[in-house]
N, C-alpha and C positions, 0 to 999 in steps of 0.2 A: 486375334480379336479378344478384347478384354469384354468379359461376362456383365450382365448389368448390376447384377450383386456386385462381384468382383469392385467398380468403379464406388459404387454404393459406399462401400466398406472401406474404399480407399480411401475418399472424402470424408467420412466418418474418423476416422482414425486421425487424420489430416486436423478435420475440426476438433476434434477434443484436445489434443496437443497443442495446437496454433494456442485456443483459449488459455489452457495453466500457464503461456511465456505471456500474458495478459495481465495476468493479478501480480500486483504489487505487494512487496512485501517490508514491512517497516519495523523496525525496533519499536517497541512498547513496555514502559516504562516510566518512572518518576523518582527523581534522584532522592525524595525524601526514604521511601523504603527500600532502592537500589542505588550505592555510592557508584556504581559504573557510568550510573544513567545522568550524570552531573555535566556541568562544561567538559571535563574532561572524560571524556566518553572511550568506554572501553567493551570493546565490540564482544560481544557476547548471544553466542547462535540462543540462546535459552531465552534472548530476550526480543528473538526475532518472530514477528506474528504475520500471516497471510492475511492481509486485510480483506478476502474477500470473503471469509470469516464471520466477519462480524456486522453489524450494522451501523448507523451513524447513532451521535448521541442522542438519546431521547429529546431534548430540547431541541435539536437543529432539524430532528422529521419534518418538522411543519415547514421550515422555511426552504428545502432543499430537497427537487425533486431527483435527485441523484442517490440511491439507494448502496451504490458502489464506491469502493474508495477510490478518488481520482490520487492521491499523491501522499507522503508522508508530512509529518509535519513535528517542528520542535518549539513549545514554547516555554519562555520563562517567565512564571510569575513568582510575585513578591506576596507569598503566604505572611511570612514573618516579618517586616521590616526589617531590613539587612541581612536577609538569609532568603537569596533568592531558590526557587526549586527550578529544577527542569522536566519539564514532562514532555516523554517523545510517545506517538503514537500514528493511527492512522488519518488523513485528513478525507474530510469527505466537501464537497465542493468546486468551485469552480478554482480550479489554479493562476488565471490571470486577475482572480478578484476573490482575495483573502478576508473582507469583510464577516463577511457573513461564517465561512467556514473556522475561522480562527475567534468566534467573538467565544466569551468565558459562556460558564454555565449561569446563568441568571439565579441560580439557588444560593449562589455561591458570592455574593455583590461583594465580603470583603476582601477577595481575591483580585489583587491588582496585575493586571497583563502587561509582562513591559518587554516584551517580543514575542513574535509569531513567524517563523520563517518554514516553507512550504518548496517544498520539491516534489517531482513526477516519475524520480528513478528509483530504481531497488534500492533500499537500504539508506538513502539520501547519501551515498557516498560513494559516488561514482554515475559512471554510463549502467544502463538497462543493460540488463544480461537478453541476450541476443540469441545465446546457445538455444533452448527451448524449443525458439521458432525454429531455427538451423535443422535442428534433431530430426523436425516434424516434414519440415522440405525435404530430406535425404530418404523418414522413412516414406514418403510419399510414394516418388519415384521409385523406391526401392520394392516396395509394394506393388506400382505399375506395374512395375517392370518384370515381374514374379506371374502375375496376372496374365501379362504380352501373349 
């Protein structure tokens, strides 16, 4: 018979692990001050951020009660005429409705946006890393069953 601590502690451990395979983690960057962070993108751990980290942009708090980053996000705007930039970072928003989450920085009006594309996996390049949760299912039981 498993102790009521015991079970306690096991859900505890359960819940804090399950949440870390939760936060997305995205590249952050802008190919003006990083040439990796261009169309031709060259993966780089030093340029990978936990978006759950940070907060949304100052200008998008008001419009978005989502405090959490839903997804990654890569967009290209036209700083220079004929020299697009790329800036990849965290997207905060709704993922079926890119409006809102992708619109520029309103400080910033000569900045032209001529793509916005948004994804909901690790890295935007690929499936969700799955392992995390796995870890956390195995030490569960593993913990039960220590408990038993």
């Amino acid at each position: 018979m498993v102790s009521k601590v015991g079970r306690v502690l096991a859900v505890a451990i359960l819940a804090a692990l399950a949440c870390t395979g939760y936060a997305i983690k995205c590249y952050q960057c802008e190919s003006v001050s990083s040439p990796k962070c261009g169309e031709k993108f060259e993966a780089d751990d030093s340029l990978l951020l936990d978006c759950a980290r940070i907060a949304p942009p100052r200008f998008l708090q008001t419009f978005l009660p989502v405090r959490n980053a839903t997804g990654c996000m890569k967009k290209t705007i036209d700083g220079v005429p004929g020299h697009p930039q790329v800036v990849r970072s965290c997207y905060f928003g709704d993922i079926s409705n890119t409006q809102v989450g992708c619109q520029g920085d309103p400080s910033m009006p000569f900045l032209k946006q001529l793509s916005c594309e948004v994804c909901n996996k690790d890295e935007c390049n690929g499936s969700a890393s799955l392992a995390p949760i796995a870890g956390a299912i195995l030490l569960f039981f593993g913990v039960a069953r220590l408990l038993a």
